[in-house]
C-alpha positions in Angstrom: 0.0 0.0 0.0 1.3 3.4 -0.4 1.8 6.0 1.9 -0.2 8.4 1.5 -1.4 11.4 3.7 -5.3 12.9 3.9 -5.1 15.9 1.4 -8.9 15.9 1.0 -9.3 19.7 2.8 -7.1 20.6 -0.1 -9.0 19.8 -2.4 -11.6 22.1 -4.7 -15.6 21.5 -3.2 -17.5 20.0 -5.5 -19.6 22.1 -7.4 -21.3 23.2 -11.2 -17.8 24.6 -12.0 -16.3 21.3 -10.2 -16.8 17.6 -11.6 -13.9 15.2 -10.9 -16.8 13.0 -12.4 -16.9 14.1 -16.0 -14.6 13.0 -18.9 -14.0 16.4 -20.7 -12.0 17.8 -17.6 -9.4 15.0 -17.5 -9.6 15.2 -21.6 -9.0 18.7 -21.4 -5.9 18.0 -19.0 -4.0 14.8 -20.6 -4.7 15.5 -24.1 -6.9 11.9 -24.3 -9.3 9.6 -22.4 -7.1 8.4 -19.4 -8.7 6.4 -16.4 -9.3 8.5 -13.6 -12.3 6.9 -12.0 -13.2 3.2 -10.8 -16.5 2.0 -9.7 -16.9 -1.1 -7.8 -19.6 -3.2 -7.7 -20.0 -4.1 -3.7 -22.9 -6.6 -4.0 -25.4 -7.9 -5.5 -28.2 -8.3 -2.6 -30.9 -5.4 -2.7 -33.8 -4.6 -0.7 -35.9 -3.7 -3.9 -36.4 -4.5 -7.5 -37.1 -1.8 -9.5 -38.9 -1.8 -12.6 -36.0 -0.1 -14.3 -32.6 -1.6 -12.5 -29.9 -1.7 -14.8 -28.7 -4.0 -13.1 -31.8 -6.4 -12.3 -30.2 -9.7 -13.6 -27.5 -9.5 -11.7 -29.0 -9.7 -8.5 -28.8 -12.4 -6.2 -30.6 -14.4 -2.8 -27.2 -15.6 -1.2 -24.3 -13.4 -2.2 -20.7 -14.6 -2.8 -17.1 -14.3 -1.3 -15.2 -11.3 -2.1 -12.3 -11.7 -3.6 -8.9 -9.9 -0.7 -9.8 -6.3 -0.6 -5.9 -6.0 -0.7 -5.8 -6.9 -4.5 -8.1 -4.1 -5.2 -6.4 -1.4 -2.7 -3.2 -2.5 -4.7 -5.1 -2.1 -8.4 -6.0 1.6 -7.1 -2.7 2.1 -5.6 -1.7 1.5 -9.2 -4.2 3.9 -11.0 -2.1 6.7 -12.1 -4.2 9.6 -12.2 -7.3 8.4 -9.4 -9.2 11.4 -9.3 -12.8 9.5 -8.3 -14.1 6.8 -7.0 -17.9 5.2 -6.8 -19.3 2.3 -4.7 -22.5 0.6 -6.1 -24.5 -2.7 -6.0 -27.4 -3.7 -5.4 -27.3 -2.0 -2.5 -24.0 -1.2 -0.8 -25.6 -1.1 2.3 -27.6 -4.2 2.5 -25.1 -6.2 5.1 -23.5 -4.4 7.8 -20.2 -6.4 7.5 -20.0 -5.0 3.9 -20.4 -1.3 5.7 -17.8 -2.1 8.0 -15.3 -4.5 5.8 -15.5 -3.1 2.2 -16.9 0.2 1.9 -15.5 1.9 4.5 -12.2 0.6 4.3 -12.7 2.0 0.5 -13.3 5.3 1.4 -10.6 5.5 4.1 -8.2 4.5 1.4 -9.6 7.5 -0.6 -10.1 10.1 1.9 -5.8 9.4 2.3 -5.1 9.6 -0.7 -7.0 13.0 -1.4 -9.6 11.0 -3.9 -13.3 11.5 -4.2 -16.0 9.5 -3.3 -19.5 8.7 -4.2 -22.0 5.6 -3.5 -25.2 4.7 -4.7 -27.8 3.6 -2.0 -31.4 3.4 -1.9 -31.0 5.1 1.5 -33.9 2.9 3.1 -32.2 0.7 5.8 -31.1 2.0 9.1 -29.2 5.2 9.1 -26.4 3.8 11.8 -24.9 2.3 7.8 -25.0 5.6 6.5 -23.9 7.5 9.6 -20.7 5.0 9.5 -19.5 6.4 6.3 -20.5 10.4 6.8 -16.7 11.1 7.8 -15.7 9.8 4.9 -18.0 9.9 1.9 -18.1 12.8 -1.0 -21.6 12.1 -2.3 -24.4 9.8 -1.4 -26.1 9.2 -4.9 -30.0 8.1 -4.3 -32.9 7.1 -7.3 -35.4 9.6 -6.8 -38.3 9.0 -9.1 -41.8 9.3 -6.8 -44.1 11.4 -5.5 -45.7 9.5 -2.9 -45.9 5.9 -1.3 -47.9 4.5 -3.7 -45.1 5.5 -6.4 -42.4 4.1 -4.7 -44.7 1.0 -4.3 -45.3 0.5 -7.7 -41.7 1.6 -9.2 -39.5 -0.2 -6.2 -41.1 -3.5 -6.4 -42.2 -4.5 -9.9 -39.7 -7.1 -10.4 -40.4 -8.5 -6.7 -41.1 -12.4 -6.9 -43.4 -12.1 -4.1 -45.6 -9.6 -3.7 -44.7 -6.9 -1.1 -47.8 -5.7 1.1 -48.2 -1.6 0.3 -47.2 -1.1 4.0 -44.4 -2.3 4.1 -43.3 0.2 1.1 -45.0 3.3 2.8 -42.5 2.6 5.5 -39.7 2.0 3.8 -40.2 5.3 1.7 -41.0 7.2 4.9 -37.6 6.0 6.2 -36.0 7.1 3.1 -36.9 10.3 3.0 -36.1 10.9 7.2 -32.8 9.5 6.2 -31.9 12.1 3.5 -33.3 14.7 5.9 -31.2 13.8 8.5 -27.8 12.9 6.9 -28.4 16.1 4.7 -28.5 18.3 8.0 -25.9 16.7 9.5 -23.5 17.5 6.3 -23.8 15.0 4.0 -23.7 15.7 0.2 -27.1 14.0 -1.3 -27.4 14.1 -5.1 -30.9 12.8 -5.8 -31.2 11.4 -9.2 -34.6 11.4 -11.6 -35.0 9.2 -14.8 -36.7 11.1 -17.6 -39.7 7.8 -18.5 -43.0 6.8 -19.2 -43.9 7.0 -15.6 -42.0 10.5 -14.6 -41.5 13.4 -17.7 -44.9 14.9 -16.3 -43.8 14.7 -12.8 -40.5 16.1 -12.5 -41.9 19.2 -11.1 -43.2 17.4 -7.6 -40.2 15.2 -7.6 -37.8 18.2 -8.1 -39.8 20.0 -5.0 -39.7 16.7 -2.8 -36.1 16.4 -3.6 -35.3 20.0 -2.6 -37.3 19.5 1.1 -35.3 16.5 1.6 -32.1 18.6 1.9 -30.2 17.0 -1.2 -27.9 19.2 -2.5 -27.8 18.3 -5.9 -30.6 17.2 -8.4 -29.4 14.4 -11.6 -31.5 14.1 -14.0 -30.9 11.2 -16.9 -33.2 9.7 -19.4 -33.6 6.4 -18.9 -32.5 3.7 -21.7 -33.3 -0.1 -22.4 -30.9 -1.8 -20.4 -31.5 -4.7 -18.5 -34.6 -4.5 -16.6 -35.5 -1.4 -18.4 -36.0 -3.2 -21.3 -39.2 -4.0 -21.8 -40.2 -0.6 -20.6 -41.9 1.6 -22.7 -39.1 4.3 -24.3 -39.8 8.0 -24.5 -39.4 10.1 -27.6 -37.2 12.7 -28.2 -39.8 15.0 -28.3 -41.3 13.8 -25.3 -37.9 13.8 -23.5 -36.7 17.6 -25.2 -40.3 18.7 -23.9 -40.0 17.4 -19.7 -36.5 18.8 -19.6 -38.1 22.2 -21.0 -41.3 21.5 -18.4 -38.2 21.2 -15.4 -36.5 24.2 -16.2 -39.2 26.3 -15.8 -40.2 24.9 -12.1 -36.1 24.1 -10.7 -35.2 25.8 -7.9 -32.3 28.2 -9.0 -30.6 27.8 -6.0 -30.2 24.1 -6.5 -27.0 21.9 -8.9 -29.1 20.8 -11.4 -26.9 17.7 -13.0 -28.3 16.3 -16.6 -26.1 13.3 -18.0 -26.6 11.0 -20.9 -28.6 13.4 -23.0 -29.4 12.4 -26.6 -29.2 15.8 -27.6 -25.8 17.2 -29.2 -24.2 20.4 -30.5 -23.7 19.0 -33.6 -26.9 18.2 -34.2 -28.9 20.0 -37.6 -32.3 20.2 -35.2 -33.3 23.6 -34.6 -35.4 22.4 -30.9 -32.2 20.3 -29.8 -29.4 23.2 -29.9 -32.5 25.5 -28.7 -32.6 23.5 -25.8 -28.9 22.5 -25.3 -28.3 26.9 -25.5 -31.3 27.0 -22.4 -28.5 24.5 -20.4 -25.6 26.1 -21.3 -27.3 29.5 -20.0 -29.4 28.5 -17.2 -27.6 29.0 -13.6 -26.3 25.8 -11.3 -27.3 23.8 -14.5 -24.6 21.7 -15.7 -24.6 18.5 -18.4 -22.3 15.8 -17.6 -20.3 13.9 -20.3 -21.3 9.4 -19.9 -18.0 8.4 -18.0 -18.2 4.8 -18.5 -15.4 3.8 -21.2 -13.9 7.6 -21.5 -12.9 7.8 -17.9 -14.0 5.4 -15.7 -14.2 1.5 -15.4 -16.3 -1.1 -13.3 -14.5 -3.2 -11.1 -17.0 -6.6 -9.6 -15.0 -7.0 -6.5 -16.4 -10.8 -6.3 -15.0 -11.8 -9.8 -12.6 -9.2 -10.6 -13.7 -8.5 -13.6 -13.9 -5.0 -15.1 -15.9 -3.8 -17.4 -15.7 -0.7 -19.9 -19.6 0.2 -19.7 -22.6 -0.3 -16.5 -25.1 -0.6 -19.5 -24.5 -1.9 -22.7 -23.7 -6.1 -23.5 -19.9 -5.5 -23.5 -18.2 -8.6 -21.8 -16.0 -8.0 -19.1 -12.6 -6.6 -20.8 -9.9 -7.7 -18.4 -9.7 -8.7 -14.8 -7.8 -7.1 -11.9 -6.6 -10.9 -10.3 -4.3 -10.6 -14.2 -4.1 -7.0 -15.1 -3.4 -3.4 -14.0 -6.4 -1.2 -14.8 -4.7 1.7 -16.6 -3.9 -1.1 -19.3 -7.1 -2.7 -19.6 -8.8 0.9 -20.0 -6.0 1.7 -22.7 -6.6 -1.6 -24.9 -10.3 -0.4 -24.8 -8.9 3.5 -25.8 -6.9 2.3 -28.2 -7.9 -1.2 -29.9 -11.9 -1.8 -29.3 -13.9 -1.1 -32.4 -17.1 -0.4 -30.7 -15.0 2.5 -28.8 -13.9 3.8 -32.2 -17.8 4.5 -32.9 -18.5 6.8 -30.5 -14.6 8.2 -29.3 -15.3 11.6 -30.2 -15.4 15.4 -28.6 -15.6 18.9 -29.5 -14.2 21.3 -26.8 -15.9 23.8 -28.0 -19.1 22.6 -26.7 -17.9 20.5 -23.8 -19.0 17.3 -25.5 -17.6 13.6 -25.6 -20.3 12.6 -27.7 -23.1 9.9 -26.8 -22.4 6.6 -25.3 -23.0 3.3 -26.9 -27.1 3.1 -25.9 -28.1 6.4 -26.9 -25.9 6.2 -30.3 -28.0 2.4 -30.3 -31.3 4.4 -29.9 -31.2 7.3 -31.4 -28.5 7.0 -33.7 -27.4 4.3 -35.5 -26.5 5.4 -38.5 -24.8 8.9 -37.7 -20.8 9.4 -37.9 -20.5 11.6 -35.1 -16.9 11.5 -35.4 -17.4 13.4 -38.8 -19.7 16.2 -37.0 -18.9 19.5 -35.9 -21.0 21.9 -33.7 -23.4 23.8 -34.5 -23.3 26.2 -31.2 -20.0 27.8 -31.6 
């Protein structure tokens, strides 16, 4: 392990004008795509099922041995220029051991080494879990996509295999939403994240309110995509999607980050209503749009296989695997030799765009070149 000493008061606050999280800023630095975050998968045991987990399949009853936590600790020790790092499952959470013998360990280790933190929870289980990483963590990441009970009912358990009494949801969303009240009061940085679907793009307005009386700090917004679960949900348009982003922007709270990522809409695009809108983001205040991180900075680690993968969402197989190979070289094979990374490696500075990932380009554009397209908002 290195030696390493805590630098984290040193370090910038994260803010609009300050996301270790997004590609373009480590582009901008190096001059290419280098690895500079690492997300680790910490289980695969959840408390819900939601209708749209990207991760749905993966889930598991009975969850398996991790592989020494020292092998990872010495893959990051290795990662040249570590800037981030994000903890997600299932949810992280679930077993107390994991708290205590993974995640916080994880966070020490980056806390020392002046390295940024974020995990994804569902923030429903006791807050003692949650309190036990507050010293530590950069940003507790939620799914925020309800305006009551009966939404949380019927979004958190539609993949359940046994049907889960209404109750028992009203209380685990009451908890929920103490716990972000709580954590946020005593300090803790809560970034509540909406999907743009079928259920919410006429009810980002009440979910943007409820988010803000919770405390969180920051509000992400992403359309959602057909990945895993998701799948056989019904897909919004573009117009549809274009016109609840437009509907949000007129209600947000000013005062409040407002974080879009994944957006299907480009600079370079030829559709008046598309750089009409992406102009509104540029210009709005505490609105910022976040470049897809998966393959352009940031790789998935599954600490109970070791295998890592390019992409959370689209049916890449892993690409290498930490027990064989130093991270900073799988990521550059993928850089520099995958053909599918060739389709979409593309950026324009000028409009602080890395281009789409591999679902939108799958969706929405299959049969553009985007590495022969300029911007059109220059």
């Amino acid at each position: 392990m290195m030696n390493t000493v805590n630098t984290r008061g040193a370090l910038a606050p994260l803010s609009p004008s300050n996301d270790p999280w997004d590609p373009i800023e480590s582009l901008r630095t190096y001059g290419r795509h280098v690895l500079t975050s690492v997300e680790m998968t910490v289980t695969h045991l959840c408390n819900m099922r939601c209708e749209h987990c990207a991760v749905g399949d993966m889930l598991v009853m009975k969850e398996a041995e991790f592989l020494p936590l020292d092998l990872m600790l010495r893959r990051l020790d290795e990662v040249e220029h570590l800037q981030t790092i994000s903890l997600t499952g299932g949810e992280p959470s679930f077993r107390e051991k994991t708290v205590k013998e993974v995640i916080v360990p994880l966070l020490k280790y980056a806390q020392d080494r002046g390295v940024r933190t974020q995990i994804n929870s569902n923030l429903t289980l006791d807050i003692s879990r949650y309190e036990a990483m507050l010293p530590y963590l950069d940003v507790m990441h939620i799914s925020f996509n309800y305006l009551n009970g009966d939404d949380f009912h019927e979004v958190g358990f539609a993949n359940s295999n046994h049907p889960v009494p209404k109750e028992t949801a009203y209380r685990m969303y009451d908890k929920m939403m103490e716990n972000a009240l709580k954590l946020s009061e005593a300090g803790m940085f809560i970034s509540a994240e909406s999907m743009i679907n079928y259920r919410t793009h006429t009810k980002l307005a009440g979910i943007h309110k409820l988010i803000g009386e919770m405390g969180c700090r920051r509000h992400e917004v992403h359309p959602m995509y057909a990945s895993n679960f998701a799948t056989e949900l019904p897909m919004l348009s573009l117009d549809e999607t274009r016109k609840a982003i437009h509907s949000l922007l007129d209600v947000r709270d000013p005062q409040m980050w407002m974080l879009f990522g994944t957006l299907p809409f480009f600079a370079c695009s030829d559709i008046h209503e598309d750089l009409k809108l992406i102009r509104r983001l540029a210009d709005a205040p505490n609105v910022t749009v976040r470049n897809d991180p998966d393959g352009r900075n940031r790789v998935n680690v599954n600490l109970f296989s070791g295998d890592v993968y390019v992409t959370d969402f689209s049916d890449i197989p892993a690409f290498g695997n930490i027990q064989t190979g130093r991270l900073d070289d799988i990521f550059n094979a993928w850089q520099t030799g995958h053909p599918l990374n060739k389709t979409v490696n593309c950026h324009c500075d000028a409009a602080g765009c890395c281009g789409p990932n591999l679902l939108v380009k799958d969706m929405y554009y299959k049969d553009t070149d985007f590495t022969v397209k300029k911007a059109n908002l220059l």
